[in-house]
C-alpha positions as CSV (number, residue, x, y, z in Angstrom):
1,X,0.0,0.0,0.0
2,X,3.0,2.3,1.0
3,X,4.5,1.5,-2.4
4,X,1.2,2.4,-4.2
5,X,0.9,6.0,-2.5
6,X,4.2,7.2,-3.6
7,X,3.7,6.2,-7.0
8,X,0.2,7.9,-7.1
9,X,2.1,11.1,-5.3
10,X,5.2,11.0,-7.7
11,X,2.8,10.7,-10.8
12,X,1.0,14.0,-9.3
13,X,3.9,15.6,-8.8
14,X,4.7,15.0,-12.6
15,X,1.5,16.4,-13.6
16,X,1.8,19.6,-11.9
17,X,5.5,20.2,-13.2
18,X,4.4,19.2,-16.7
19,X,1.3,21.9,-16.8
20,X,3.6,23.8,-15.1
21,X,6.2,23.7,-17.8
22,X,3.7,24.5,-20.8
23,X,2.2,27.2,-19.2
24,X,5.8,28.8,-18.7
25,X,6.2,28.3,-22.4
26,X,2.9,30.2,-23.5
27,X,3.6,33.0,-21.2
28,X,7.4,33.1,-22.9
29,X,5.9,33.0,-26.0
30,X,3.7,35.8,-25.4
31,X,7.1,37.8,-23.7
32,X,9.2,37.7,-26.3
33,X,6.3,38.5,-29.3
34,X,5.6,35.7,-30.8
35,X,2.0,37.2,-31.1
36,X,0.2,34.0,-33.2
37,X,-3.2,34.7,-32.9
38,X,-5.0,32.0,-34.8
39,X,-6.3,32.0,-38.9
40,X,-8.8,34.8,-39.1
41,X,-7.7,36.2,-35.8
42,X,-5.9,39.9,-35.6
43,X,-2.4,40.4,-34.5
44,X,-1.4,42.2,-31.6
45,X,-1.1,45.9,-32.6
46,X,2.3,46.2,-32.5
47,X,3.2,43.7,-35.1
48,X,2.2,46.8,-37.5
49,X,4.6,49.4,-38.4
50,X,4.8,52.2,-40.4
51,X,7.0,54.5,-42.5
52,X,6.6,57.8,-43.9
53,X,9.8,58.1,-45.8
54,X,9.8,55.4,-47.9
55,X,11.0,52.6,-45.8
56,X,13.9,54.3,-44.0
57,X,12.9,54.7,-40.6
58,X,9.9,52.5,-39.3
59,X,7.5,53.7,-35.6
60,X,4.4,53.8,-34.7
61,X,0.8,55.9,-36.0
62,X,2.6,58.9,-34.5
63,X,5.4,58.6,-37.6
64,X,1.7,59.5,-40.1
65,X,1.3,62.7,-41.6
66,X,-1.7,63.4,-43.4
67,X,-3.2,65.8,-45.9
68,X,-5.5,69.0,-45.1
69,X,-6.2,69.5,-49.1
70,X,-10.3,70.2,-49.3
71,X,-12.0,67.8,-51.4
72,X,-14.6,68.8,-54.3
73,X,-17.9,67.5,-55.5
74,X,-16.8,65.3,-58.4
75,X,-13.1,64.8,-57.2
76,X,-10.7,63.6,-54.3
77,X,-7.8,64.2,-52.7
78,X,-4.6,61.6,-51.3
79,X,-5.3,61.6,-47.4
80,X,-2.3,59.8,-46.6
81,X,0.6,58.0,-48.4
82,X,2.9,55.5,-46.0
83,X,4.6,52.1,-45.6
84,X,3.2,49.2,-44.0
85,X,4.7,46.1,-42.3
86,X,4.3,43.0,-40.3
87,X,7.1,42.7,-37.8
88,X,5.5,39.6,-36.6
89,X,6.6,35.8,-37.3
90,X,2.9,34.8,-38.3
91,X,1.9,36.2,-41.9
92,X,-1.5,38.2,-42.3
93,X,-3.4,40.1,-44.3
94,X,-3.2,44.2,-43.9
95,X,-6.9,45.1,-44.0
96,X,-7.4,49.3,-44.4
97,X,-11.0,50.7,-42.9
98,X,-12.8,53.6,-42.4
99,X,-13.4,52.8,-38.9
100,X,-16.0,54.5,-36.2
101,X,-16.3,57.5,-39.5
102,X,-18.7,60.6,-39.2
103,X,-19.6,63.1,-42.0
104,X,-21.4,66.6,-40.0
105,X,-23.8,68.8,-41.3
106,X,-25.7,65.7,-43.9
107,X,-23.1,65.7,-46.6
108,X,-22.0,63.0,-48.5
109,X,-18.2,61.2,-48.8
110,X,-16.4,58.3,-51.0
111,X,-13.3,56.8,-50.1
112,X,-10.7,54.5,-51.6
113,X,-7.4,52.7,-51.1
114,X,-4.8,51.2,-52.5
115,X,-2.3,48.9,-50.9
116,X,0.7,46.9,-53.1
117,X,-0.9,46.2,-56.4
118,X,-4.9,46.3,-54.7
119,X,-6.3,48.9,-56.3
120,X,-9.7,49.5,-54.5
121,X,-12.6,50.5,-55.3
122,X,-14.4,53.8,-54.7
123,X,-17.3,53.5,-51.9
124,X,-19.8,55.5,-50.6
125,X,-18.8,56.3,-46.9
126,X,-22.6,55.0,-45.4
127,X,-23.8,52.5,-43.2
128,X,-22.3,51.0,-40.0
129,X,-18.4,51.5,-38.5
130,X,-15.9,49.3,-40.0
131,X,-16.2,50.2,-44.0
132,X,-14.0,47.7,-45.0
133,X,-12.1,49.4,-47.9
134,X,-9.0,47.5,-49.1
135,X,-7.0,44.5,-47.9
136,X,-3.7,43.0,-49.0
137,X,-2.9,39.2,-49.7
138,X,-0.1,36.9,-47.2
139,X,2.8,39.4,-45.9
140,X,4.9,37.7,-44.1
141,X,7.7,39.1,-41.9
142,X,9.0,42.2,-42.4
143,X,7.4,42.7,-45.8
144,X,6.4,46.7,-46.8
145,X,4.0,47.3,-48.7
146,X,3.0,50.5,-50.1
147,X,-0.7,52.1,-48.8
148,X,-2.5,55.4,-50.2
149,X,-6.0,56.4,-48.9
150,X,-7.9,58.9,-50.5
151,X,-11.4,60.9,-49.8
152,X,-14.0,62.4,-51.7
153,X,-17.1,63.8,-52.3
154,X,-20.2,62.5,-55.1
155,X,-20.4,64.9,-57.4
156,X,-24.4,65.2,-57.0
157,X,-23.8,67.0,-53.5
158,X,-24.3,70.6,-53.2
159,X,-24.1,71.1,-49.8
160,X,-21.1,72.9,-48.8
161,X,-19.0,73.2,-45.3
162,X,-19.1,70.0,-43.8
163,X,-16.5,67.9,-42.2
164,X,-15.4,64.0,-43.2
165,X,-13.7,62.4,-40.9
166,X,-13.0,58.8,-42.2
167,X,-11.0,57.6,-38.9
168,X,-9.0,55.0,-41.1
169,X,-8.3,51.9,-39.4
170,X,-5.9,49.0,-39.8
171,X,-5.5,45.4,-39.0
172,X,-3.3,42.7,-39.5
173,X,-5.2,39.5,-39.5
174,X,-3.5,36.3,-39.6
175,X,-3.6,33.7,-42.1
176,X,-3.0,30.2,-42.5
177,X,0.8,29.5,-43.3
178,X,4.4,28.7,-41.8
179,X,5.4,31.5,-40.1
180,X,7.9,33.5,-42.8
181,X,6.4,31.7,-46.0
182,X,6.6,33.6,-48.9
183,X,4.1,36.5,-49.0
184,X,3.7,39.5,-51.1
185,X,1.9,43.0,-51.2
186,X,-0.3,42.0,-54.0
187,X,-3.7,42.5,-55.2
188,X,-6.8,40.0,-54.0
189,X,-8.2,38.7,-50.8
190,X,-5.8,36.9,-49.4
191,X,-7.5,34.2,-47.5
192,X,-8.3,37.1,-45.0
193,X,-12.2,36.8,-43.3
194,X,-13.1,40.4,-44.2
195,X,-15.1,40.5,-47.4
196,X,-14.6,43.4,-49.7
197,X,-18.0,42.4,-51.0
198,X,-20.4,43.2,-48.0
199,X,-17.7,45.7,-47.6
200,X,-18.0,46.2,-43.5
201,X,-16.6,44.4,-40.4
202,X,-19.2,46.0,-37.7
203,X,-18.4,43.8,-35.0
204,X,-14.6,45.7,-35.0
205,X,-15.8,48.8,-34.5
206,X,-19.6,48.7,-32.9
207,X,-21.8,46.1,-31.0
208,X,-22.8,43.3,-33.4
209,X,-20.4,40.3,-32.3
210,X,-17.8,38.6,-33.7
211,X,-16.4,35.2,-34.1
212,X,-14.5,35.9,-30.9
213,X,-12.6,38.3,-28.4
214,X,-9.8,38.3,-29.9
215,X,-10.8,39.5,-33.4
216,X,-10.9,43.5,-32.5
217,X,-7.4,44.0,-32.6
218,X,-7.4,47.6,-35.0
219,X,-5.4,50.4,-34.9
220,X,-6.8,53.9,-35.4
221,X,-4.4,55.9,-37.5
222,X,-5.5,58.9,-36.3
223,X,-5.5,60.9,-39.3
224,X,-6.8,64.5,-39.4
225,X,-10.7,65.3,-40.6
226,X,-11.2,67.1,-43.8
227,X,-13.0,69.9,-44.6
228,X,-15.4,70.2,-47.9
229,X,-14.4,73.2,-50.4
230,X,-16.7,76.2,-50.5
């Protein structure tokens, strides 16, 4: 019987210092910035970073200028022109919103993006938060790739003296892949969740749910607000 209790004790023991060991490994994981989320999960924030001079120096949102040119029924103007990339071993998908947006004073707004060789679309800035407006296919590690976003106004509006403020967003969701595969800035959808089709990811920016927790992982740029022309 004596025999019998320390084996059951010793095998206990083993237990604990084997849960103990692969919980020390997550949490070093985590330390050191692994930062795998999952396939159509978001990376931790700062796996994105950004330059404004063409790739020499890389930081954070704070690096972003952006323009204060005054859009015109019929036209638009570059908001902002930048680098992108993901610092992080797991390869993604750079996905470019107009995030919690507002327009004052009942005017009227497009926007459009391009990011690598995407070219987007022009769309009407209506609806909910979380206008999904461009996305990249797989980067993987330390891949730039070029983004320009750009605001306008339909040229049926004749109201004058409003404000856009498209509150561009970005994420970096994760898709399936060894981490460091080849990836590139190119055009498409890249295996990413988000669907340039319905063209919105609500459950980012407002209340409508989302596959899980961990999915609202998005940066706000904060880029300026634009006036309309006289």
């Amino acid at each position: 019987m004596a025999n019998t209790a320390r084996m059951i004790s010793t095998a206990r023991r083993a237990a604990v210092v084997a849960a103990a060991g692969a919980a020390a490994v997550a949490m070093a994981g985590i330390g050191t910035g692994a930062a795998n989320a999952a396939p159509e999960q978001n990376l931790p924030e700062n796996c994105a970073q950004y330059s404004q001079d063409g790739g020499t120096t890389w930081g954070g949102t704070n690096v972003l200028t952006w323009s204060s040119d005054r859009p015109v029924p019929g036209g638009e103007i570059k908001h902002g022109s930048f680098k992108v990339k993901n610092t992080c071993e797991a390869p993604a998908v750079l996905q470019i919103y107009a995030g919690n947006w507002s327009i004052s004073n009942g005017g009227s707004a497009t926007v459009r993006g391009n990011a690598g060789s995407t070219q987007g679309t022009k769309k009407d800035l209506v609806g909910t938060p979380g206008l999904l407006v461009v996305q990249t296919n797989r980067l993987s590690k330390d891949t730039p790739v070029q983004v320009d976003l750009f605001v306008g106004i339909p040229s049926s509006e004749t109201k004058q003296n409003f404000t856009i403020d498209p509150k561009w967003s970005v994420a970096l969701e994760e898709v399936a892949g060894t981490p460091g595969d080849g990836g590139n800035g190119g055009g498409g959808n890249g295996g990413g969740s988000g669907s340039l089709d319905t063209g919105s990811l609500g459950s980012v920016f407002g209340s409508l749910g989302g596959k899980s927790a961990a999915k609202p992982v998005v940066t706000n740029l904060n880029a300026s607000a634009l006036h309309s022309a006289n």
